[in-house]
C-alpha positions in Angstrom: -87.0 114.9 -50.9 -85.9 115.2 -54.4 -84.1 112.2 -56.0 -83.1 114.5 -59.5 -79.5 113.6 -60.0 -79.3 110.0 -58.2 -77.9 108.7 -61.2 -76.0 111.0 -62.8 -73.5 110.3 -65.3 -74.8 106.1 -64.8 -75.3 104.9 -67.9 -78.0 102.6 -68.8 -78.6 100.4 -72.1 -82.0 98.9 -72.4 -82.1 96.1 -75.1 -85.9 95.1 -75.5 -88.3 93.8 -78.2 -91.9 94.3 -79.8 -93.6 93.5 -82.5 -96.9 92.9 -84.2 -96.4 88.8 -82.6 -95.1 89.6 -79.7 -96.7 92.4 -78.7 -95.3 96.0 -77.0 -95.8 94.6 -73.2 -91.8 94.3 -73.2 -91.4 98.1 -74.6 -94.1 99.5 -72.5 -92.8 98.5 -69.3 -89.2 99.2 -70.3 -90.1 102.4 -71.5 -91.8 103.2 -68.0 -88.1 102.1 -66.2 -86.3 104.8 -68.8 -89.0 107.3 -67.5 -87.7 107.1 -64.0 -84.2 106.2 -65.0 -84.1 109.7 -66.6 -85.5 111.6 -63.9 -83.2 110.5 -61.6 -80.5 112.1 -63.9 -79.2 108.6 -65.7 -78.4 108.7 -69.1 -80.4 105.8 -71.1 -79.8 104.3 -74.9 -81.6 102.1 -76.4 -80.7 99.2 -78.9 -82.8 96.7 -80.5 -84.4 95.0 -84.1 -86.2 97.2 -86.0 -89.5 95.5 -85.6 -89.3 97.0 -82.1 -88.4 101.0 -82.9 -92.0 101.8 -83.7 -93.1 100.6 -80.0 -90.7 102.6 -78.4 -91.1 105.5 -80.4 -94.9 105.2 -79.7 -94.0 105.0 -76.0 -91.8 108.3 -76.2 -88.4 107.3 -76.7 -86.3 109.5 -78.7 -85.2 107.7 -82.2 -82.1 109.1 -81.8 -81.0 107.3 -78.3 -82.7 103.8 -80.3 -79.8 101.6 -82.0 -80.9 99.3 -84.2 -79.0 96.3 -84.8 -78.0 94.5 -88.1 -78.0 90.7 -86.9 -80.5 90.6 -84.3 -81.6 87.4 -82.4 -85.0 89.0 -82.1 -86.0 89.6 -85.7 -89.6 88.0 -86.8 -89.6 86.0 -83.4 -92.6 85.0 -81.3 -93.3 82.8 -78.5 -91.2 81.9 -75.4 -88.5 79.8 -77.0 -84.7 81.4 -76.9 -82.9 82.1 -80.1 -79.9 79.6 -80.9 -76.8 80.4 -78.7 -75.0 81.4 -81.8 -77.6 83.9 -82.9 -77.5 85.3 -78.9 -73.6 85.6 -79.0 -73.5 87.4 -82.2 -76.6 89.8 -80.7 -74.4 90.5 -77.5 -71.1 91.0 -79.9 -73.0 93.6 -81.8 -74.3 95.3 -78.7 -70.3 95.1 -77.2 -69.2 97.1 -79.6 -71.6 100.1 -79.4 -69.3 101.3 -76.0 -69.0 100.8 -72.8 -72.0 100.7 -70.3 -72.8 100.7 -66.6 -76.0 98.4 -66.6 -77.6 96.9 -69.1 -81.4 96.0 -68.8 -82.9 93.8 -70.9 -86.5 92.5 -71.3 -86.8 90.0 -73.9 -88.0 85.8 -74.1 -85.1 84.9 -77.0 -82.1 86.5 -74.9 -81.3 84.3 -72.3 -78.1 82.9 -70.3 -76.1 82.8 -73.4 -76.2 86.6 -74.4 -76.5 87.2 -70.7 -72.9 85.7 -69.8 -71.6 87.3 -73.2 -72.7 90.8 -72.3 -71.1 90.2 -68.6 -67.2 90.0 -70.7 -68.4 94.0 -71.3 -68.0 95.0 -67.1 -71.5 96.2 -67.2 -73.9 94.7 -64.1 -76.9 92.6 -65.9 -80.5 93.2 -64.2 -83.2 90.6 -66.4 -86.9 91.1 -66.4 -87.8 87.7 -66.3 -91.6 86.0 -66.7 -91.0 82.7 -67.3 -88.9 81.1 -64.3 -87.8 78.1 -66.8 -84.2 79.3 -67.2 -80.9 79.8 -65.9 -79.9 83.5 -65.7 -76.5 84.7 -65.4 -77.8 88.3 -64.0 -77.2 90.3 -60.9 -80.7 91.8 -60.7 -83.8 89.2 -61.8 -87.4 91.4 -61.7 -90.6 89.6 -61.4 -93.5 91.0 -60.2 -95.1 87.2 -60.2 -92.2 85.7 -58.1 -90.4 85.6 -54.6 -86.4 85.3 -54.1 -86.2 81.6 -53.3 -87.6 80.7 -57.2 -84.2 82.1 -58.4 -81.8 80.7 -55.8 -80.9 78.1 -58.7 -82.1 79.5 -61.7 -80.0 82.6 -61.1 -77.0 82.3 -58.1 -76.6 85.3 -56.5 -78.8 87.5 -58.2 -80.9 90.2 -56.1 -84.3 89.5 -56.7 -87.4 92.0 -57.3 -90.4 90.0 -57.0 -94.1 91.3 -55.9 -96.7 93.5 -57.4 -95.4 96.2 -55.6 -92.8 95.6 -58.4 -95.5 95.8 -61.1 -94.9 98.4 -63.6 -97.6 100.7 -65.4 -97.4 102.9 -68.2 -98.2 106.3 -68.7 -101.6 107.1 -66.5 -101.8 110.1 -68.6 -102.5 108.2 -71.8 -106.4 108.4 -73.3 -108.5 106.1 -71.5 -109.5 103.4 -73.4 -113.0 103.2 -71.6 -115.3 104.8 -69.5 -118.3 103.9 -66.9 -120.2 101.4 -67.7 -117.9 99.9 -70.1 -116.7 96.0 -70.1 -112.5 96.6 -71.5 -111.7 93.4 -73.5 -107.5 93.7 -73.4 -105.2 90.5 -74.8 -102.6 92.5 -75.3 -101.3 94.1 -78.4 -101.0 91.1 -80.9 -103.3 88.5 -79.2 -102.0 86.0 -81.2 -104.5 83.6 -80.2 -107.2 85.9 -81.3 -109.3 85.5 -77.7 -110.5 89.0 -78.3 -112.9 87.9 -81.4 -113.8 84.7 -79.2 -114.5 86.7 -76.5 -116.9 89.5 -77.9 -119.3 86.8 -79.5 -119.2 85.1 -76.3 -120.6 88.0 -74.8 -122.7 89.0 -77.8 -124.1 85.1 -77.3 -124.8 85.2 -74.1 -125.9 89.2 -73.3 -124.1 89.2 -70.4 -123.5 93.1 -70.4 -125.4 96.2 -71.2 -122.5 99.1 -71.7 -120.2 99.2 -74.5 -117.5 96.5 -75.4 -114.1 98.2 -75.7 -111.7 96.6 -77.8 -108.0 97.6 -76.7 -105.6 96.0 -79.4 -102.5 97.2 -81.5 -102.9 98.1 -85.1 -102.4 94.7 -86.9 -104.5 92.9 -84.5 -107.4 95.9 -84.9 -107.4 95.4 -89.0 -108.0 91.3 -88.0 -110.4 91.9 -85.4 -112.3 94.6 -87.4 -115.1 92.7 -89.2 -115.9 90.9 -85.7 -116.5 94.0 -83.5 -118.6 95.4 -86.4 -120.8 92.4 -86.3 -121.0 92.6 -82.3 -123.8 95.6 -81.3 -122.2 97.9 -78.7 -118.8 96.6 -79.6 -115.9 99.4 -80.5 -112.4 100.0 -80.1 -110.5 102.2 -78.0 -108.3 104.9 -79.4 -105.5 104.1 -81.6 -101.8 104.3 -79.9 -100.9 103.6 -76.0 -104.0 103.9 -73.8 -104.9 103.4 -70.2 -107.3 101.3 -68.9 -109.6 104.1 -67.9 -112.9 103.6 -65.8 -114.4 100.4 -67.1 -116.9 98.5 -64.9 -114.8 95.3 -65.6 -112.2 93.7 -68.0 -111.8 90.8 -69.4 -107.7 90.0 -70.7 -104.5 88.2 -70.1 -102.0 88.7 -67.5 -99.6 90.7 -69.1 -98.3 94.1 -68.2 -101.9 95.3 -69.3 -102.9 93.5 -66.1 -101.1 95.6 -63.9 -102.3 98.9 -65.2 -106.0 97.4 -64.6 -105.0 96.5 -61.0 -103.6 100.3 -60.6 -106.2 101.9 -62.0 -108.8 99.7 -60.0 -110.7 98.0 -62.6 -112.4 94.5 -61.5 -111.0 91.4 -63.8 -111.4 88.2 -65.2 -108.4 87.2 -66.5 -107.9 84.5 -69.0 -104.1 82.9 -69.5 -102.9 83.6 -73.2 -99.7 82.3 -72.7 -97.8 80.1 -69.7 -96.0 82.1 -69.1 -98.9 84.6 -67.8 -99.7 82.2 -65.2 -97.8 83.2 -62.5 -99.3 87.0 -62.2 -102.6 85.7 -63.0 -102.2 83.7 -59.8 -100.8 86.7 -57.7 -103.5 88.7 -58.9 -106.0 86.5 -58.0 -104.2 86.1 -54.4 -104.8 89.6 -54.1 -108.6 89.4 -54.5 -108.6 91.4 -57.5 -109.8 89.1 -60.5 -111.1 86.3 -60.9 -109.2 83.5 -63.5 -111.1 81.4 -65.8 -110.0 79.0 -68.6 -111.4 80.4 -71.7 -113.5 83.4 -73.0 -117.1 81.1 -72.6 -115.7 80.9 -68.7 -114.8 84.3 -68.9 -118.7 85.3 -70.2 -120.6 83.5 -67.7 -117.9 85.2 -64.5 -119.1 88.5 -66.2 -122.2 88.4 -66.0 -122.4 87.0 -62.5 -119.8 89.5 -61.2 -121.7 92.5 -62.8 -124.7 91.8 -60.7 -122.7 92.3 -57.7 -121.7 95.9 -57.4 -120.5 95.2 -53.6 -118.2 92.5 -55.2 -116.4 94.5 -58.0 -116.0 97.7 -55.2 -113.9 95.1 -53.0 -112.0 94.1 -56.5 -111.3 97.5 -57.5 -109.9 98.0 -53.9 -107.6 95.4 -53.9 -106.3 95.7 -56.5 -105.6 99.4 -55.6 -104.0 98.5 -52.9 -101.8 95.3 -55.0 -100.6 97.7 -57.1 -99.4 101.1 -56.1 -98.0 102.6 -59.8 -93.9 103.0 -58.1 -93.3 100.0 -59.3 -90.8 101.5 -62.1 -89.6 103.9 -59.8 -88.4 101.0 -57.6 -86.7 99.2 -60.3 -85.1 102.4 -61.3 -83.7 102.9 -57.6 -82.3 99.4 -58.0 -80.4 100.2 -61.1 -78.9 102.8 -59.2 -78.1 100.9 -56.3 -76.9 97.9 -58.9 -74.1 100.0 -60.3 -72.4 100.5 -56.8 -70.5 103.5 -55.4 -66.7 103.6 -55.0 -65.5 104.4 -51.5 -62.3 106.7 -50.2 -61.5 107.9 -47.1 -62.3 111.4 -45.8 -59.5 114.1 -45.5 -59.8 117.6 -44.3 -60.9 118.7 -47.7 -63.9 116.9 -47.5 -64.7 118.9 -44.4 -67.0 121.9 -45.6 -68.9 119.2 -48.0 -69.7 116.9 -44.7 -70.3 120.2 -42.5 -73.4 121.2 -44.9 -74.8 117.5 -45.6 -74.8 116.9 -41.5 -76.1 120.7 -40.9 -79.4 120.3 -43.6 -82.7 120.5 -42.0 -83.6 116.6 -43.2 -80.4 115.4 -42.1 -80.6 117.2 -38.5 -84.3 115.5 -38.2 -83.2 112.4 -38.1 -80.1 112.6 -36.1 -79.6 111.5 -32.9 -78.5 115.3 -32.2 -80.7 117.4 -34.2 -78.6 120.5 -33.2 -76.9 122.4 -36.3 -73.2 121.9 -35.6 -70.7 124.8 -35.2 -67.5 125.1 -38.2 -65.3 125.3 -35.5 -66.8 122.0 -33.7 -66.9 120.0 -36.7 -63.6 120.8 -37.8 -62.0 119.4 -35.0 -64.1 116.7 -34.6 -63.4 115.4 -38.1 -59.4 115.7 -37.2 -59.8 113.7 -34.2 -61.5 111.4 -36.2 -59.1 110.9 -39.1 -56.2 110.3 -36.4 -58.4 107.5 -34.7 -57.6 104.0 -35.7 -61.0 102.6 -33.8 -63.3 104.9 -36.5 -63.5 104.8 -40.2 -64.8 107.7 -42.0 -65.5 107.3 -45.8 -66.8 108.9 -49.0 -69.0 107.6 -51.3 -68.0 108.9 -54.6 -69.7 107.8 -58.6 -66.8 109.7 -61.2 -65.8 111.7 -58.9 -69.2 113.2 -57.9 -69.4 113.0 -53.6 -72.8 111.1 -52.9 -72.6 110.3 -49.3 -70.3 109.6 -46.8 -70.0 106.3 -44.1 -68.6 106.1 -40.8 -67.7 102.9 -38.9 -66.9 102.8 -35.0 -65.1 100.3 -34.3 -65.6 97.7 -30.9 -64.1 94.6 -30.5 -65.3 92.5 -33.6 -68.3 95.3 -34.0 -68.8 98.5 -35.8 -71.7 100.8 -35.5 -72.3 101.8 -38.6 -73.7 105.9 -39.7 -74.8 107.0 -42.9 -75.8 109.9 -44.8 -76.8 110.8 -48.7 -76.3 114.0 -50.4 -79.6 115.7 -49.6 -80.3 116.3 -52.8 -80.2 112.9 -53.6 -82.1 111.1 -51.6 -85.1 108.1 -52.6 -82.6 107.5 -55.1 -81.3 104.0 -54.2 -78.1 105.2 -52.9 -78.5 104.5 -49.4 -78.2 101.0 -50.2 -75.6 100.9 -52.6 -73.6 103.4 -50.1 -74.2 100.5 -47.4 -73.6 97.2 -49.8 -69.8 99.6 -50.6 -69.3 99.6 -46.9 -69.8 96.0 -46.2 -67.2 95.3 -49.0 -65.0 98.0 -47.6 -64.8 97.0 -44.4 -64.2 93.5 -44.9 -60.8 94.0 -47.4 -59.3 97.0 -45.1 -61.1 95.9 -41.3 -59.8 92.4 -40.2 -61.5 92.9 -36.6 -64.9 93.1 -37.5 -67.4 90.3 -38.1 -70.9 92.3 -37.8 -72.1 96.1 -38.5 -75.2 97.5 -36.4 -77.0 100.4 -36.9 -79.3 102.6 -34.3 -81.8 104.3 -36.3 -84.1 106.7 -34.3 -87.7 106.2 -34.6 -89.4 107.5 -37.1 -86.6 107.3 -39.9 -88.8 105.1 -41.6 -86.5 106.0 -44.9 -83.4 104.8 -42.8 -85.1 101.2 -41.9 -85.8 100.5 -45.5 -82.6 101.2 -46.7 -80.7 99.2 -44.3 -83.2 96.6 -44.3 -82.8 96.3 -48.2 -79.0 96.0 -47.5 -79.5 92.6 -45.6 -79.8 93.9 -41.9 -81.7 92.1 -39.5 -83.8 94.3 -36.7 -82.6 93.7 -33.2 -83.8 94.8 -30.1 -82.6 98.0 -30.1 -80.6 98.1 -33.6 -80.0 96.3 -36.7 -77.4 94.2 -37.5 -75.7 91.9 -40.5 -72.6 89.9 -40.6 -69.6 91.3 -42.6 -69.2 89.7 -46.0 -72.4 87.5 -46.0 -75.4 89.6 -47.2 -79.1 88.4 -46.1 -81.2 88.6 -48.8 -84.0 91.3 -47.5 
């Protein structure tokens, strides 16, 4: 099924932040959201300080989408802590006046409630990446690929939240590999500001834990500090210059950041040492998912090495897992969310809409999953959709973005129930829509449908892509459907 044109004509605005201090893990995984935001057809700009446009750049975005901002609250920032409310308000005002948006994403420690509730005056829906689970949020959409729903129950009221390594995000896997077979990767990130890369290659060079080369992934500032330390190391080198994947390395030793993730993904064994608090969390998942082992310093980290490189069976069942943890969607999912986060509006069908419903019900992948699989007849479905438009028991809607027909909804109506039927635009489907179609039903049907408290769906077996969507909508499985109560969600 092809997705291409999911989010057309939604408009996204990423505001992010990188620099030589904080490093590019914020623009590398924003960048990989973009990537999936654009081939679902969205249209994405970009603003931020000007430290950042080189990381972006780097990572493929157009300079021309990029705008950059005269009082940011970013500029020569580091660390964890939030920039004054003042400088957050004036960030958001600045931002405000660029035009109108349909979501804005942003991924950066400094912005936090206060330029969050000042963006919200704009209209747009608010999706966070968060890492830090310290702060209120005044978002709609929270993603952490460290956490679970119930940690933002108070730190951000009624938010959806993405939390999981299946919500891990990964850069390019078509980037030069940083190193090869063989190989121990030492990755801190970008900056390493706390310069564990230099402790942890004379560690090693101390203690000759390994025999292969020592690759040194680091950004360009950090490389020119580092530079007279892997000299003096034998075997020690770095890995290209610019945006690499992890490659094939026998192990890696590094922090928890978004570097972690592309590790796990690409199945490279770990020992992972916390650089910052905030890198706690994933380090913990990760570790959960029996794919590296944490340790409290680069001497710790040496003596795991060389224990864990004498155990091939060991690192194969590390390599494994951490397959498995993290599956490289995990931008494609957060992408399908944006979609769903910027809702559908809903009309009700007329005869016009007749020829568009006859060929969405009538495609081959609609037909397989029907409970009639039969192509309909013109003459048939004609008259069934005037008897339905006549009936006051059935509801039959169309999901519409601008004006563009996505999807259509119908409701029969029982009592206080309604069995609920859905269908996406063919061409559109794995774009998030299915949920977003179902969240614009539930509201639907409770301002315009009195009589009904709950919605059930039969899904026939096998329409796995049916169960998730109206699973991720808040039903419940049943014994022979699934069901939610109108107006009060269940968090899936």
């Amino acid at each position: 099924m092809n997705a291409a044109g999911g989010a057309d004509g939604l408009r996204v605005l990423i505001r992010t932040a990188a620099s030589a201090t904080i490093g590019a893990g914020h623009a590398a995984r924003t960048a990989a959201v973009a990537r999936e935001l654009a081939r679902l057809g969205a249209r994405v700009s970009w603003t931020c300080d000007r430290e950042t446009v080189p990381a972006l750049v780097e990572r493929g975005v157009d300079a021309g989408s990029i705008a950059v901002l005269e009082c940011p609250a970013t500029a020569h920032r580091s660390g964890e802590t939030q920039a004054s409310e003042k400088e957050q308000q004036a960030d958001a005002r600045e931002i405000a006046a660029l035009g109108r948006t349909d979501i804005v994403l942003v991924d950066s420690y400094q912005l936090g409630k206060p330029w969050l509730t000042a963006m919200r005056a704009t209209g747009a829906r608010l999706a966070t990446f968060d890492d830090l689970r310290d702060r209120p949020l005044d978002a709609d959409l929270v993603i952490n690929a460290a956490a679970t729903h119930d940690e933002y129950r108070e730190l951000a009221p009624g938010a959806r939240t993405l939390g999981g390594l299946r919500h891990g995000i990964i850069g390019d896997p078509a980037r030069p590999a940083a190193a090869g077979p063989g190989d121990v990767l030492i990755a801190f990130g970008a900056a390493d500001p706390g310069q564990l890369t230099e402790r942890t290659l004379l560690a090693l060079a101390a203690r000759a834990a390994t025999r292969g080369r020592l690759v040194v992934q680091l950004g360009s500032t950090a490389r020119a500090r580092a530079e007279a330390t892997v000299r003096s190391v034998p075997g020690a080198t770095f890995a290209p210059e610019g945006p690499t994947s992890p490659g094939a390395p026998a192990l890696a030793i590094g922090a928890a950041g978004v570097g972690l993730l592309e590790r796990l993904h690409a199945g490279v064994p770990g020992i992972v040492v916390v650089a910052a608090e905030n890198q706690r969390g994933l380090a913990r998942s990760a570790e959960h998912a029996g794919a590296v082992v944490v340790v409290g310093s680069p001497e710790e980290a040496t003596e795991a090495a060389a224990r864990m490189l004498a155990d091939p069976r060991l690192l194969a069942r590390m390599s494994a897992a951490g397959r498995a943890a993290v599956d490289g969607r995990g931008a494609a999912r957060v992408a399908r969310e944006l979609n769903r986060l910027a809702g559908v509006d809903l009309r009700r069908a007329t005869l016009h809409d007749a020829e568009l419903l006859h060929r969405w019900r009538n495609d081959p992948s609609v037909r397989a999953v029907s409970h009639t699989t039969d192509e309909i007849p013109w003459e048939t479905h004609v008259r069934w959709l005037e008897s339905s438009l006549a009936r006051g028991d059935r509801h039959v809607l169309v999901a519409e973005r601008r004006g563009r027909p996505l999807g259509t909804l119908r409701f029969d109506v029982s009592g206080d129930r309604a069995t609920i039927s859905i269908a996406v635009d063919p061409a559109l489907h794995g774009s998030g829509l299915g949920p977003a179609i179902l969240d614009a039903g539930d509201a639907w049907l409770e301002a315009n449908d009195a009589r009904v408290r709950t919605c059930r769906a039969e899904i026939r077996d096998g329409n796995d892509a049916s169960v998730r969507a109206f699973l991720a909508a808040g039903y419940l499985p049943g014994t022979d459907s699934y069901e939610r109560p109108v107006g009060r969600r269940t968090e899936a």
